[in-house]
N, C-alpha and C positions, 0 to 999 in steps of 0.2 A: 504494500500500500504506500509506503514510503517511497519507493522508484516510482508512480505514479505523478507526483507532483513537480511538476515545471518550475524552478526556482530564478531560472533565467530574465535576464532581462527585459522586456517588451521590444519590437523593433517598431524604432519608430526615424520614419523618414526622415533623412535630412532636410534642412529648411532653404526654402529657394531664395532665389538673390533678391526676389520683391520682398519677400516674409523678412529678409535678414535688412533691408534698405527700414521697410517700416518698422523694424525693433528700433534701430538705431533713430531712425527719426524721432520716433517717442520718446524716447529717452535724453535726447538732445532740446527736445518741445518741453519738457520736462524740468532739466537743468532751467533753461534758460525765463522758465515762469517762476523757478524757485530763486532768481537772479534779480527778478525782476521787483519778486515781494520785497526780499532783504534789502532792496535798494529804496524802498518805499519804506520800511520799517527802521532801517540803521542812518542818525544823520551823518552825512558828512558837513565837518566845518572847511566853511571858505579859509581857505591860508589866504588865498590872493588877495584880500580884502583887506585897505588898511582901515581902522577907527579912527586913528587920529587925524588920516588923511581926505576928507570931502574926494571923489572922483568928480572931473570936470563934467562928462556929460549930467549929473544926475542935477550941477549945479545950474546947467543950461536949460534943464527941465523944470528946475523950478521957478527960473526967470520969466520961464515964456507962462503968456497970456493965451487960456483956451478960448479957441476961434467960436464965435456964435453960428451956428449955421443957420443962413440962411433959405425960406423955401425956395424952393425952384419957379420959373414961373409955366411949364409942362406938368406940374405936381401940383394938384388942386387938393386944400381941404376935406376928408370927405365928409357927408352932409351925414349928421344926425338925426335918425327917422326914427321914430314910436311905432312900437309894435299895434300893430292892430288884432284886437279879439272881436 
């Protein structure tokens, strides 16, 4: 009863180069979501950034005056209507 029993391994096909392209992509799809968290959740600090020092543009941004806009005159108002029951 003993020499009855199969203890062997299963055969199981080798995997085709699509089967083995999509493991790898997965797992590449995978890394780079787990890349993506950590980079949402861990801050990095600016080194490049002095305190002490104002950068020029941010100083030119606060000089300037926000432009009003103007309507167009091809862009008409549109008309406020009341519903009718």
């Amino acid at each position: 009863m003993a020499s009855d029993l199969d203890f062997s391994p299963p055969e199981v096909p080798e995997p085709t180069f699509l089967e083995n392209l999509l493991r790898y992509g997965l797992f590449l799809g995978a890394i780079f979501q787990l890349i993506c968290v950590l980079a949402i959740i861990v801050p990095i600090p600016k080194s490049y950034e002095v305190e002490g020092e104002p950068s020029e543009p941010r100083s030119a941004e606060v000089t300037r005056k926000p432009k009003a806009t103007a309507p167009s005159a091809s862009k008409r108002p549109k008309k406020e209507t009341k519903k009718k029951r």
